[in-house]
C-alpha positions as CSV (number, residue, x, y, z in Angstrom):
1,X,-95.0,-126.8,79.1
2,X,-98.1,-129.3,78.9
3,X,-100.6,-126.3,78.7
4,X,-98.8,-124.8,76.4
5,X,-98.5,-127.5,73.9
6,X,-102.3,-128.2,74.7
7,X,-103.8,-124.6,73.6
8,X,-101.5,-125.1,70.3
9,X,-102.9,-128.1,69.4
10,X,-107.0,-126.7,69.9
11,X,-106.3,-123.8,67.4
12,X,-104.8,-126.4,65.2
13,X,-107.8,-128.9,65.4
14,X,-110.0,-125.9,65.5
15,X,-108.8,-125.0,62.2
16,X,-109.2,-128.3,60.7
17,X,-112.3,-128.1,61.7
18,X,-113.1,-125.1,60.1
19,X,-111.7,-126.7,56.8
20,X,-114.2,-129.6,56.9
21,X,-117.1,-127.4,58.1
22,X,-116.3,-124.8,55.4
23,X,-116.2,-127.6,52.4
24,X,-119.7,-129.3,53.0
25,X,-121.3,-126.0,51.4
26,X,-118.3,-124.5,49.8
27,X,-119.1,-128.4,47.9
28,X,-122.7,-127.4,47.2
29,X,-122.5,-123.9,46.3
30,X,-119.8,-124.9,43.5
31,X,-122.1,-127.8,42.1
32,X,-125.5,-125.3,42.4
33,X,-123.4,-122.9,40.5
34,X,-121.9,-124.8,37.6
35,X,-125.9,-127.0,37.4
36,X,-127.2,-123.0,36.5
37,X,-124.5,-122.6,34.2
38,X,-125.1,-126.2,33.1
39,X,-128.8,-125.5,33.0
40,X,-130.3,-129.3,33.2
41,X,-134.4,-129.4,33.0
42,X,-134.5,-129.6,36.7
43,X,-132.4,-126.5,37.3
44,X,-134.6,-124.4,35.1
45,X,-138.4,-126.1,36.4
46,X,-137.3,-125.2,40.0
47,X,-135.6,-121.3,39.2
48,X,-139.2,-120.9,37.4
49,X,-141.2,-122.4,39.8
50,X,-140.0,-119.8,42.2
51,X,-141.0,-116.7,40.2
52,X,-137.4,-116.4,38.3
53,X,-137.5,-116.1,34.4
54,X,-134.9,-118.5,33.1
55,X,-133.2,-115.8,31.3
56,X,-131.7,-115.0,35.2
57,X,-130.6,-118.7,36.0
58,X,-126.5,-118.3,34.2
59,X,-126.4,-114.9,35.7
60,X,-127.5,-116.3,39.0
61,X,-125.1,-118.8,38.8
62,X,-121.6,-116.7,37.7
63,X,-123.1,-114.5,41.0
64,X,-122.9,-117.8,43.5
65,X,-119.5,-119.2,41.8
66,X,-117.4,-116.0,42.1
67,X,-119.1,-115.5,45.5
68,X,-117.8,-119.0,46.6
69,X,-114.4,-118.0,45.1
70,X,-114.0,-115.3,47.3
71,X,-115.0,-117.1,49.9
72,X,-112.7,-120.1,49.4
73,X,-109.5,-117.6,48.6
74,X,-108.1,-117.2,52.4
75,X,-107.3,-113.6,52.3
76,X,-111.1,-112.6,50.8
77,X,-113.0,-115.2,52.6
78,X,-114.9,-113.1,55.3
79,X,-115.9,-111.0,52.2
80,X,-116.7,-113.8,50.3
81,X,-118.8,-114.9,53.4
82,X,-120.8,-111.9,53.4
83,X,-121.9,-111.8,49.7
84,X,-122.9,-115.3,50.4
85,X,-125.2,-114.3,53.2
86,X,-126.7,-111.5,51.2
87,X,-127.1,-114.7,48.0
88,X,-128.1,-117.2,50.6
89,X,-130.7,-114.5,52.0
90,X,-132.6,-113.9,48.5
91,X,-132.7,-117.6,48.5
92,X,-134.7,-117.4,51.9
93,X,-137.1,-115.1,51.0
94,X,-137.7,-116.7,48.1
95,X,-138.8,-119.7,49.6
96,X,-140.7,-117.8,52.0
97,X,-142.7,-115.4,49.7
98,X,-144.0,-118.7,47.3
99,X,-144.6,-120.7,50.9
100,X,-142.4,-123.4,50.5
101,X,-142.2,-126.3,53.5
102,X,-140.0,-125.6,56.2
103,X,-136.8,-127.1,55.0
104,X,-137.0,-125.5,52.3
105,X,-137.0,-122.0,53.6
106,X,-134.3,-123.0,56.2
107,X,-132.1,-125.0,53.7
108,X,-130.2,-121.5,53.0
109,X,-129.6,-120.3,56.2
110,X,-128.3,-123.8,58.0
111,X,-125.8,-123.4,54.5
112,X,-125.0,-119.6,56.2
113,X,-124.3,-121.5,59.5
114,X,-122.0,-123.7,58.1
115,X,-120.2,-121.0,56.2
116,X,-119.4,-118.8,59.3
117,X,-118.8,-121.2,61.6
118,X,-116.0,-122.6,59.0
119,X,-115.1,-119.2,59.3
120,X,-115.3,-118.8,62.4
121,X,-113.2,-121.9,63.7
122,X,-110.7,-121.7,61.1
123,X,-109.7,-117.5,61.5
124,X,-108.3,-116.8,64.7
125,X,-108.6,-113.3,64.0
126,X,-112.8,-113.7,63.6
127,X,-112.8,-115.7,66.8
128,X,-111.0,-112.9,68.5
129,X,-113.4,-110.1,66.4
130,X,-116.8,-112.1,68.0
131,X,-115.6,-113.8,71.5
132,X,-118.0,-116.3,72.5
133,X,-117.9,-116.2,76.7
134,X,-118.8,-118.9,79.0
């Protein structure tokens, strides 16, 4: 009976886990979103710095708040995951292509890491989808 109530309670903290994990950039993506909706001076200086016309910065961010909506809703999160990887992607090469410092460049893909492994600790069925073996 011991093992038993042992692998219920790892799921359980795994989950938990996943929660936290998943609400650091679930967090960010929600407050980068509304600041391009919001459009303060610093928003728009860094989206044009980067090549983008500010004319794209509300559009850009009503893409990254509905994409963190899926995300957050349970049953559309791993499609919600996805069009944040394609998002989180563009930011990437973006940083890339106008040769931005490192952390720059891997600022958007450490925020993809966290978003799948949320995912990935808190959805059984993902975990059982992409086994990790020892």
């Amino acid at each position: 009976m011991q093992s038993g109530t042992q692998t219920a309670l790892v799921p359980k903290k795994m989950g938990w886990a996943g929660r936290i994990m998943s609400a650091i950039p679930v967090l960010f993506l929600l407050i980068d979103g509304m600041a391009k909706l919001i459009k303060p001076a610093p928003v728009v200086e860094a989206t044009v710095r980067l090549g983008y016309p500010e004319s794209v910065i509300p559009g850009l961010g009503t893409l990254l708040l509905v994409c963190t909506v899926v995300y957050v809703v349970p049953r559309t999160s791993i499609l919600g995951a996805i069009l944040l990887t394609g998002y989180l992607g563009g930011a990437t090469v973006t940083h890339v292509r106008i040769g931005d410092p490192l952390f720059s460049i891997l600022f958007p893909s450490i925020v993809g890491v966290l978003i799948w492994g949320g995912l990935f600790l808190g959805d059984e069925r993902l975990r059982a989808l992409i086994p990790l073996r020892r």
